[in-house]
FIKOLZA-1660 file (N, C-alpha, C; in steps of 0.1 Angstrom, whole numbers, plus 5000, padded with zeros to 4 digits):
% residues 98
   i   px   py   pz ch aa at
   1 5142 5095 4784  A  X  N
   1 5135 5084 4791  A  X CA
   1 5122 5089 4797  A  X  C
   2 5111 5082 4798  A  X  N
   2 5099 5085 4800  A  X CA
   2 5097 5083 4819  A  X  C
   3 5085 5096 4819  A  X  N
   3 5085 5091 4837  A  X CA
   3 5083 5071 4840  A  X  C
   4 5074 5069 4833  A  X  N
   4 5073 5053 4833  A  X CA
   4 5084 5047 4833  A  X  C
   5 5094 5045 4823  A  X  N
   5 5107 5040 4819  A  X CA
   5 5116 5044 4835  A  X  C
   6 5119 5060 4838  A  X  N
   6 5122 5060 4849  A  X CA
   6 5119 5055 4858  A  X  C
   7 5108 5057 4864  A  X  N
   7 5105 5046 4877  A  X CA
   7 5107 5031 4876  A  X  C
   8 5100 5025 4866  A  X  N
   8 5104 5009 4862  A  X CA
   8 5119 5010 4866  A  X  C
   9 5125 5015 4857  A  X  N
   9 5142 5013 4867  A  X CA
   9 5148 5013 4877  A  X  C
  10 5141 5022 4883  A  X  N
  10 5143 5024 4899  A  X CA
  10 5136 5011 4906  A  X  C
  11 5125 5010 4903  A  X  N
  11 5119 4997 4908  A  X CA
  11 5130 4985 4905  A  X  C
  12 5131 4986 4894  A  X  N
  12 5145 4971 4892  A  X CA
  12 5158 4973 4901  A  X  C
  13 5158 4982 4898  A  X  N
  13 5172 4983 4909  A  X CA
  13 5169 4984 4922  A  X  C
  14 5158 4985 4924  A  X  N
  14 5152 4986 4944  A  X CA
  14 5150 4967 4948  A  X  C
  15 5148 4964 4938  A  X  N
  15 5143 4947 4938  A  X CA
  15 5157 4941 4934  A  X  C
  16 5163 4946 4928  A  X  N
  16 5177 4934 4928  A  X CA
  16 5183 4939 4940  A  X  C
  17 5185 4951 4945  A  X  N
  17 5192 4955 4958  A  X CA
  17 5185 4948 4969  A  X  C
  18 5175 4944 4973  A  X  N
  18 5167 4937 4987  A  X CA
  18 5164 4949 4988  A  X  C
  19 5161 4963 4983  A  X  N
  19 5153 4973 4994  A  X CA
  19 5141 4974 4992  A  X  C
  20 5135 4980 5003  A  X  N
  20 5121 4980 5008  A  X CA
  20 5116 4991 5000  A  X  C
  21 5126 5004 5001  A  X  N
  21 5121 5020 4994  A  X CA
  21 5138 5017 4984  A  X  C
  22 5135 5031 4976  A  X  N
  22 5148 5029 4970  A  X CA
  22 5149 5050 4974  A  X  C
  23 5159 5058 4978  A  X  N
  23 5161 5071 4975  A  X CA
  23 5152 5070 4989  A  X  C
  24 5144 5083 4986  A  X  N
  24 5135 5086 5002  A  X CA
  24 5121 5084 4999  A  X  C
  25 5119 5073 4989  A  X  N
  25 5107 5067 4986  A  X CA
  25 5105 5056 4994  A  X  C
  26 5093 5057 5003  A  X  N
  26 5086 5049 5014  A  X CA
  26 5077 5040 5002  A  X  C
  27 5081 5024 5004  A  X  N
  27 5074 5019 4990  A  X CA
  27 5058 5010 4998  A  X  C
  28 5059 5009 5012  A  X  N
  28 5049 5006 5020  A  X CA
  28 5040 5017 5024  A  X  C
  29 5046 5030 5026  A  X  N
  29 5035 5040 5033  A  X CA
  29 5030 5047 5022  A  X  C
  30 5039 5046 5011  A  X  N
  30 5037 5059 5002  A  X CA
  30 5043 5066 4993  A  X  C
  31 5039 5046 4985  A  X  N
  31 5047 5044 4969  A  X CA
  31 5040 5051 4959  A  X  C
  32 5048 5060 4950  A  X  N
  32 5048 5069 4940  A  X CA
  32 5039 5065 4933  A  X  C
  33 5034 5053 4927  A  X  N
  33 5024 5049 4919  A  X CA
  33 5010 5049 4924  A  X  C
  34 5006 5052 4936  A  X  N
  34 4995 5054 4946  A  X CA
  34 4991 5067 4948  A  X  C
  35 4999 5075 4942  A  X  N
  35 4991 5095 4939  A  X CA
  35 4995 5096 4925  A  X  C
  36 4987 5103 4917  A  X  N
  36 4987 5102 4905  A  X CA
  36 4975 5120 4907  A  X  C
  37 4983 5130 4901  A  X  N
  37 4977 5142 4900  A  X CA
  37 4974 5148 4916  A  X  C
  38 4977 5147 4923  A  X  N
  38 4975 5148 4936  A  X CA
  38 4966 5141 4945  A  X  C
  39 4961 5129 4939  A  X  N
  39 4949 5123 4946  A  X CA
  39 4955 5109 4951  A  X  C
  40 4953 5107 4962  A  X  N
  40 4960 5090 4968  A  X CA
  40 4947 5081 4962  A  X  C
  41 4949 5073 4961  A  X  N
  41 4947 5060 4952  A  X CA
  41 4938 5053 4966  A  X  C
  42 4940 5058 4980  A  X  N
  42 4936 5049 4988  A  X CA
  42 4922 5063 4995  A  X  C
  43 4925 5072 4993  A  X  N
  43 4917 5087 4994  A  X CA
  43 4901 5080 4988  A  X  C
  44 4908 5080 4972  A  X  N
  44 4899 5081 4962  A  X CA
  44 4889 5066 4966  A  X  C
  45 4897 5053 4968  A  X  N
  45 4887 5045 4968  A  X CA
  45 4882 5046 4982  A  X  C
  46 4880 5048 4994  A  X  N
  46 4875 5056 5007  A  X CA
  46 4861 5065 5003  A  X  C
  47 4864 5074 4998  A  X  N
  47 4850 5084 4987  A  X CA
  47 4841 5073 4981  A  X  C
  48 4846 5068 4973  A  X  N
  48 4837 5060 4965  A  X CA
  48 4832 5049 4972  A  X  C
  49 4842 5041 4984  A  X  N
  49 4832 5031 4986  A  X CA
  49 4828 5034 5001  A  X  C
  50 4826 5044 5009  A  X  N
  50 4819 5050 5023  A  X CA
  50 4820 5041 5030  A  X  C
  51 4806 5036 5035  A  X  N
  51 4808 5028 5046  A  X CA
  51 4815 5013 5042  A  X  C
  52 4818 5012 5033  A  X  N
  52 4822 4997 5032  A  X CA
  52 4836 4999 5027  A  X  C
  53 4841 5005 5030  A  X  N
  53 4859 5009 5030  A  X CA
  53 4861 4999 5037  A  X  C
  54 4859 4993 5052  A  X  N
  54 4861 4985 5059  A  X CA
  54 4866 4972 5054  A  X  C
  55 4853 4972 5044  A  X  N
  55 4854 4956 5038  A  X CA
  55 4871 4958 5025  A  X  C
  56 4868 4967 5021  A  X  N
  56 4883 4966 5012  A  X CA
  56 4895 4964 5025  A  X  C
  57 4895 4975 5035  A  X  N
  57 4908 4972 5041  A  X CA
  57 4914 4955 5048  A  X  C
  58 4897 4953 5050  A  X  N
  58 4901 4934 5052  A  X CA
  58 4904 4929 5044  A  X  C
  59 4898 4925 5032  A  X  N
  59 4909 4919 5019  A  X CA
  59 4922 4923 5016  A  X  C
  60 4923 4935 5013  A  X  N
  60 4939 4938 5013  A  X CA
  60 4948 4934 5025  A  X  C
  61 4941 4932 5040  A  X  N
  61 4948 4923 5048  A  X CA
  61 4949 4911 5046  A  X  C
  62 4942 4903 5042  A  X  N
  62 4942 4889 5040  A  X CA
  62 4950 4889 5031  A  X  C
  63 4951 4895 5017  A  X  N
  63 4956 4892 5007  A  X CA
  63 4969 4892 5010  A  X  C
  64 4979 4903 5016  A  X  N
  64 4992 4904 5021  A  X CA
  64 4997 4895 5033  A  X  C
  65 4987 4887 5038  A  X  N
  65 4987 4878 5043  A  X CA
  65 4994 4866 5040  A  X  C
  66 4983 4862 5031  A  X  N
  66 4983 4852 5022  A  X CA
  66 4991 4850 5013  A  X  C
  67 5001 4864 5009  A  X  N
  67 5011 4861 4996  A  X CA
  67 5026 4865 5002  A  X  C
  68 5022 4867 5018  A  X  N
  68 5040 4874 5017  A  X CA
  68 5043 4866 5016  A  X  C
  69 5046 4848 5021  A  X  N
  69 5057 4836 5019  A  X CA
  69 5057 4836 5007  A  X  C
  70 5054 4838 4995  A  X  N
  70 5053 4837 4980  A  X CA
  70 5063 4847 4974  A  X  C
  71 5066 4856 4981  A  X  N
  71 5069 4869 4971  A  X CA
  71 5092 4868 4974  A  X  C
  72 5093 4875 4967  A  X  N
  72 5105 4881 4969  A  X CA
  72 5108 4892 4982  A  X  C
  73 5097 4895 4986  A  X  N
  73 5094 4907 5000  A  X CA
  73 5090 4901 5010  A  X  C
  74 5093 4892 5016  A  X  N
  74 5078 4893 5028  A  X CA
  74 5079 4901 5034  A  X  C
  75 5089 4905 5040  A  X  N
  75 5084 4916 5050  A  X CA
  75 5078 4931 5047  A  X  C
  76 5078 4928 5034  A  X  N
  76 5075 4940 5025  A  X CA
  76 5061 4942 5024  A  X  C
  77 5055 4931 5027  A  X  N
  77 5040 4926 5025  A  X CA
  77 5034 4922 5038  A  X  C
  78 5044 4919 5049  A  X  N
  78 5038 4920 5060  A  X CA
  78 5037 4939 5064  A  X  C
  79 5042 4946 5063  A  X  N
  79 5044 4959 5063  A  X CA
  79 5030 4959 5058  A  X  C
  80 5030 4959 5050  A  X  N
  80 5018 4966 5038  A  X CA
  80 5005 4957 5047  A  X  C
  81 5003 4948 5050  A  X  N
  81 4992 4943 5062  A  X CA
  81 4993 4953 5072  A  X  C
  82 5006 4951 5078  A  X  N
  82 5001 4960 5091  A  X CA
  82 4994 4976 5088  A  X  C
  83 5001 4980 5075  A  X  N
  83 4997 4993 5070  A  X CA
  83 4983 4994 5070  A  X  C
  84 4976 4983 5064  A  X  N
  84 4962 4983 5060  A  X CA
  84 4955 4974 5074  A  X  C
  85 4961 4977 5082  A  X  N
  85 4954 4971 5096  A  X CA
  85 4953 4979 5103  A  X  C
  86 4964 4990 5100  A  X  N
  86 4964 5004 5112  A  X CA
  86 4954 5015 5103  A  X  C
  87 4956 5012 5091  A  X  N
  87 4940 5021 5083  A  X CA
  87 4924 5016 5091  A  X  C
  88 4924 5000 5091  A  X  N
  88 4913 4994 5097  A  X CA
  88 4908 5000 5110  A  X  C
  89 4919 4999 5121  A  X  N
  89 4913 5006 5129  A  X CA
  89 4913 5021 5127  A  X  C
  90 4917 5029 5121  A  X  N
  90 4915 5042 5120  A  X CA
  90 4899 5048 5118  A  X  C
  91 4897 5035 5108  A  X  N
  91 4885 5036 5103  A  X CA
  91 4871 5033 5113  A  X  C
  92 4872 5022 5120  A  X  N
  92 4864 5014 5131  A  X CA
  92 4865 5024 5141  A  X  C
  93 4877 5031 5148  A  X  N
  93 4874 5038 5160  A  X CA
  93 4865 5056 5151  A  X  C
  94 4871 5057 5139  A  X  N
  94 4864 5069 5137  A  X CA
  94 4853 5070 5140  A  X  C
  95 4847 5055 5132  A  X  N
  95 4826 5050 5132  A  X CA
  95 4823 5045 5143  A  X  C
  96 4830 5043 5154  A  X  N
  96 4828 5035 5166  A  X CA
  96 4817 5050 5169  A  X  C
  97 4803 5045 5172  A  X  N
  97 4791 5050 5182  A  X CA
  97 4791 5047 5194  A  X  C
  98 4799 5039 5202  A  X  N
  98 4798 5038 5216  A  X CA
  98 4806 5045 5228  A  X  C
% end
């Protein structure tokens, strides 16, 4: 079975069980599909988009906003808001000049 094929399984069986992580996989702080060769997925887009990271971390707040009552997770998606809200301010007190 392929790493893909593996995980997809794990993923199905973490979603028919109601869990949030499946094993000691954190699927909100620091799901397996978000590092790829050693590099975080949220690292890399930070580098590339500088000062306007800010503006990504607000959409990805709205967006998990806006779709946890939709999903099979909400609280899974309210997680992943607060996740990308506590990035927000990490980021705003870093740049805070005053």
């Amino acid at each position: 079975m392929s790493r893909h094929e593996t995980y997809m399984k794990l993923m199905e069986e973490a979603e028919q069980s109601g869990k949030r992580a499946w094993g000691n996989v954190d699927m909100v702080n620091s799901p397996p599909h978000y590092n790829q060769s050693g590099i975080e997925c949220i690292a890399a887009i930070q580098a590339m988009l500088g000062p306007n990271f800010k503006y990504y971390l607000q959409g990805n707040i709205m967006k998990y906003l806006w779709r946890f009552d939709y999903k099979l997770k909400p609280l899974e998606d309210l997680d992943k808001a607060d996740w990308y809200l506590e990035k927000l301010r990490e980021e705003v007190m870093a740049n805070d000049e005053s």
